[in-house]
C-alpha positions as CSV (number, residue, x, y, z in Angstrom):
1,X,3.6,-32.6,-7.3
2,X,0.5,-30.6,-8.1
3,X,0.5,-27.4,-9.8
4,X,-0.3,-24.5,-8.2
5,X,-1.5,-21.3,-9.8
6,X,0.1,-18.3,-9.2
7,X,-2.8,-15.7,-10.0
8,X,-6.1,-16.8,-8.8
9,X,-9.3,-14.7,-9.4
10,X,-12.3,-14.6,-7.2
11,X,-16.3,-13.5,-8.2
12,X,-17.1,-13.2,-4.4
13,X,-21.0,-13.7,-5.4
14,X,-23.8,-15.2,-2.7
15,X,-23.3,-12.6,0.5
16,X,-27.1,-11.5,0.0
17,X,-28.1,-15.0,-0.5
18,X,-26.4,-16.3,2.6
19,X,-27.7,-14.0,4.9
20,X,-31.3,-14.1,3.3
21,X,-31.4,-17.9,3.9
22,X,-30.5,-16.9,7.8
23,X,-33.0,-14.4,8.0
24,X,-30.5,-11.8,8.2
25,X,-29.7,-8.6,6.3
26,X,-28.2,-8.4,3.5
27,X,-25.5,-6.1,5.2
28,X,-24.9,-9.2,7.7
29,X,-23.7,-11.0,4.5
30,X,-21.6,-8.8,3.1
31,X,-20.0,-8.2,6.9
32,X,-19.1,-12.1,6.8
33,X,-17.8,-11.4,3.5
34,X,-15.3,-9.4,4.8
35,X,-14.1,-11.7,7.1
36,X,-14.1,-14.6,4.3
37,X,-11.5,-12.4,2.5
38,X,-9.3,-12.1,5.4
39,X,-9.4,-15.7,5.7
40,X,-9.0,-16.4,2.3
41,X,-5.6,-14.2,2.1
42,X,-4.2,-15.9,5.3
43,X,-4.6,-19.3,3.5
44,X,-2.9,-18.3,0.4
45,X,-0.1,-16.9,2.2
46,X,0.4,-19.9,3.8
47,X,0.3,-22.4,0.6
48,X,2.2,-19.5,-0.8
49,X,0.1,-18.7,-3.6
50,X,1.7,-15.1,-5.1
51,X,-1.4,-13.0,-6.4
52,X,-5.2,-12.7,-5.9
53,X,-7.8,-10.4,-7.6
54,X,-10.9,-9.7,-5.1
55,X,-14.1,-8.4,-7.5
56,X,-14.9,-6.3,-4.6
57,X,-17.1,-4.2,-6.6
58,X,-18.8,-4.2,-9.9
59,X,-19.3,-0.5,-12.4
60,X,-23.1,-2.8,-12.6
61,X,-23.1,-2.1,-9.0
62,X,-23.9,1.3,-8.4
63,X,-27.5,-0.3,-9.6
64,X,-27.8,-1.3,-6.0
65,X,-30.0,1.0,-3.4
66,X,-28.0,3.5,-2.3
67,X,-28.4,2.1,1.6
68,X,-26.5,-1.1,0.4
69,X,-23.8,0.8,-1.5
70,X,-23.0,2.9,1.7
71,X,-22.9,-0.4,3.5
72,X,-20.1,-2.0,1.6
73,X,-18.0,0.9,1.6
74,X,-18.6,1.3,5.1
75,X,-17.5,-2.1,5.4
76,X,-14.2,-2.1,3.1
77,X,-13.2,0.9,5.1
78,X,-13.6,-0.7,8.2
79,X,-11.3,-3.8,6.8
80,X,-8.8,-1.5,5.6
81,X,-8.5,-0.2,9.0
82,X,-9.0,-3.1,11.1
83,X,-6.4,-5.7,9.0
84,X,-4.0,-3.0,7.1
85,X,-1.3,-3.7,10.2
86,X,-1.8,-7.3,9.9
87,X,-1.7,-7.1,6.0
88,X,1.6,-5.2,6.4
89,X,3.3,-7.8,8.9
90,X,2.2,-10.4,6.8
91,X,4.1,-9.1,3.6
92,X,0.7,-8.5,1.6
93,X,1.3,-5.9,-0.8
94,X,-1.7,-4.2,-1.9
95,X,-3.1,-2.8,-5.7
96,X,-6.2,-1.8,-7.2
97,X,-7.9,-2.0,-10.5
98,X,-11.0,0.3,-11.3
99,X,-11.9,4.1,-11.4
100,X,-11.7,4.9,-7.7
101,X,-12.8,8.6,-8.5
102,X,-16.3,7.4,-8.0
103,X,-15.6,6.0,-4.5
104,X,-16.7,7.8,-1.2
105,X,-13.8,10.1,-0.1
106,X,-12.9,8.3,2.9
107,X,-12.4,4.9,1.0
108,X,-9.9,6.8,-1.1
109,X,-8.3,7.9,1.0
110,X,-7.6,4.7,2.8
111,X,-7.1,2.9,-0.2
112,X,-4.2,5.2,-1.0
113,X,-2.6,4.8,2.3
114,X,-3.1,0.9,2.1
115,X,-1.0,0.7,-1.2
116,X,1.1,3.1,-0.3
117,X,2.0,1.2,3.0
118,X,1.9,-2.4,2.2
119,X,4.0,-1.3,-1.5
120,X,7.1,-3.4,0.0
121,X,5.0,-6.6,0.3
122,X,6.5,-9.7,-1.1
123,X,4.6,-12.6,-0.3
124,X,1.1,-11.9,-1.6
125,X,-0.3,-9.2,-3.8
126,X,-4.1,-8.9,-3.2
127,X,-5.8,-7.0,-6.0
128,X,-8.9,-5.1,-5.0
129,X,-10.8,-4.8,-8.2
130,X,-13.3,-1.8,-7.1
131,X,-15.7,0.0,-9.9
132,X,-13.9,-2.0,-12.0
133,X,-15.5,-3.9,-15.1
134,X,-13.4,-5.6,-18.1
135,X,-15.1,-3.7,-20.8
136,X,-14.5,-0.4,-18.9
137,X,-11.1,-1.1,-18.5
138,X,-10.3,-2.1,-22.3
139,X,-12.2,0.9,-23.2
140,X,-10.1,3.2,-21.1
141,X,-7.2,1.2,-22.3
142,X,-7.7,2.3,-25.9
143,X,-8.6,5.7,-25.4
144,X,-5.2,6.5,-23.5
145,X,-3.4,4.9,-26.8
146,X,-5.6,7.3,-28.7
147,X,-5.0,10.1,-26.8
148,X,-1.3,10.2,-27.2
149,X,-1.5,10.5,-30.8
150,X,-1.3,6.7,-32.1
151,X,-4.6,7.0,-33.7
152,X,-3.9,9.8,-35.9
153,X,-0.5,8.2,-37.0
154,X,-3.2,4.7,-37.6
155,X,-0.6,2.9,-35.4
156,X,-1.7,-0.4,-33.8
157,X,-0.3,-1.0,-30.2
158,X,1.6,-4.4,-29.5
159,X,0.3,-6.8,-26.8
160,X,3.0,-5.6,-24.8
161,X,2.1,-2.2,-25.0
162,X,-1.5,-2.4,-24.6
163,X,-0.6,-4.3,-21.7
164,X,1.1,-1.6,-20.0
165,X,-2.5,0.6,-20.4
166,X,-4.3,-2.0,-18.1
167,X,-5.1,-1.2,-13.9
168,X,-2.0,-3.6,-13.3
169,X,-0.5,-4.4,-16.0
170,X,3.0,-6.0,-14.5
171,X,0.3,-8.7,-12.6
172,X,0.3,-12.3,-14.3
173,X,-1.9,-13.8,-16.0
174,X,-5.3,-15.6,-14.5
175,X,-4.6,-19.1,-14.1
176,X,-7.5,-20.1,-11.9
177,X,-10.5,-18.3,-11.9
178,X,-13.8,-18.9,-9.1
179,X,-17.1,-18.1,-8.7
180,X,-19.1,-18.9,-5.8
181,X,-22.7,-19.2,-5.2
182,X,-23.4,-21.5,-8.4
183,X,-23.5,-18.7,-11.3
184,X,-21.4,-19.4,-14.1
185,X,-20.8,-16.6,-15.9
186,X,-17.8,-14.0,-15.8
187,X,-19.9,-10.9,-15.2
188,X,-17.0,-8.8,-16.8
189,X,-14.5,-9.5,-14.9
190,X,-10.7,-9.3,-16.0
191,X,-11.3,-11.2,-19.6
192,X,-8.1,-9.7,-21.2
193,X,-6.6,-11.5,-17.8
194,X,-8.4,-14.6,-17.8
195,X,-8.1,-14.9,-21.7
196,X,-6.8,-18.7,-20.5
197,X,-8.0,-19.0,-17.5
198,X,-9.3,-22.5,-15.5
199,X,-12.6,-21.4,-14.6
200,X,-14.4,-23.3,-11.2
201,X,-17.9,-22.7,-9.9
202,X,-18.9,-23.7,-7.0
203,X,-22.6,-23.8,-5.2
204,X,-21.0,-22.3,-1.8
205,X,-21.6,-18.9,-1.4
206,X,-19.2,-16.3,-0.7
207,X,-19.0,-16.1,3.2
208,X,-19.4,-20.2,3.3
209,X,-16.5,-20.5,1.1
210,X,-13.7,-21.9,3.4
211,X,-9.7,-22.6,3.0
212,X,-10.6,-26.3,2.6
213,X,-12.3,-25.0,-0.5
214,X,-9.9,-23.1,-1.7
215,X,-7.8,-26.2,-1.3
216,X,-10.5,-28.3,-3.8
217,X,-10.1,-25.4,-6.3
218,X,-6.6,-25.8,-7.0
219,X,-6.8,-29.7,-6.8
220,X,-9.1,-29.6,-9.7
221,X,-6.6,-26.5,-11.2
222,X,-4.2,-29.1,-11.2
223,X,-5.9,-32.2,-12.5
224,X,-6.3,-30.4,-15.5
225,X,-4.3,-30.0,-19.0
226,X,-3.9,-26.6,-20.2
227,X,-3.0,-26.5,-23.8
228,X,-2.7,-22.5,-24.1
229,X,-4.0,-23.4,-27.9
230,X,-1.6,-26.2,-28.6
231,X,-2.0,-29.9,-28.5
């Protein structure tokens, strides 16, 4: 029988690339993005994989023009409000990681309603890692365990309790871990999660990435030994 991960991870890279090599705009790609995620959570629902994390959107992103950075918003509003019913029937519980502060008002406000709404889910939590970067996150991590006082007492925190100052810290582990669009590099995503995570990279870009590839993924997950350090 072949393993299956329980917490995959996704770099959804290649929506610009796709829709430049159609002679699209870039918005066009990251519109078809959308609609790979939705298809991407109805497959792991139905292979019954328990948790995803979506790198939705990068703190490197707000590098972008400011007309592309409306776009995607514009976009993960509209998905919130289009699939949030469907999300909800399907048991899909909804969590973020990253600062939303920074977010437009609107998507914070539908992001709040979306967790809030979907918090009973039980058969997939979808992670929607939004201004979120690793080093951003272990940063903040550390200066909450300063601020309550454990600095001035020199106290080290345990794993476990530096855990607990992460975005989510009661999700597992990374087992898998995917990029699309052939770059292979983690672009500071969740390290402290993927610490020993399988990685796989893959030449298909984001919006060309299918269930049957999802489906490769994890056979190659499973063809391999994880030693976790050991022999």
């Amino acid at each position: 029988m072949p393993k299956f991960p329980q917490h995959i991870a996704v770099i959804m890279d290649g929506n610009g690339r796709w829709a430049t090599a159609r002679g699209l705009k870039r918005s066009a790609g990251h519109r078809e993005g959308t609609e790979t995620i939705d298809r991407l959570l109805d497959h792991l629902l139905k292979i019954k994989i328990p948790c995803v994390s979506l790198y939705a959107f990068s703190t490197e992103n707000w590098r972008r023009p400011k007309t592309e950075i409306s776009e995607i918003f514009n976009l993960l509003n509209e998905f919130i409000q289009l699939k949030l019913e469907k999300m909800i029937a399907n048991g899909v519980r909804i969590v973020t990681s990253g600062n939303l502060t920074r977010l437009p008002q609107k998507s914070q406000l539908l992001l709040a309603d979306a967790t809030k709404r979907t918090a009973k889910g039980k058969k997939l939590t979808a992670n929607f890692c939004l201004n979120y970067g690793a080093r951003d996150e272990l940063h903040r991590a550390a200066s909450l365990w300063a601020a309550g006082g454990a600095a001035k007492a020199k106290k080290l925190p345990t794993e476990k309790q530096f855990r607990k100052l992460l975005w989510q810290p009661d999700l597992p582990d990374i087992d898998l871990l995917v990029r699309t669009a052939g770059e292979q590099r983690l672009s500071n995503f969740m390290l402290y999660q993927a610490a020993y995570a399988e990685l796989y990279f893959t030449e298909k870009t984001w919006p060309e990435f299918a269930a049957a590839d999802v489906d490769v993924a994890i056979a190659e997950f499973s063809r391999r030994k994880r030693k976790f350090g050991g022999l």
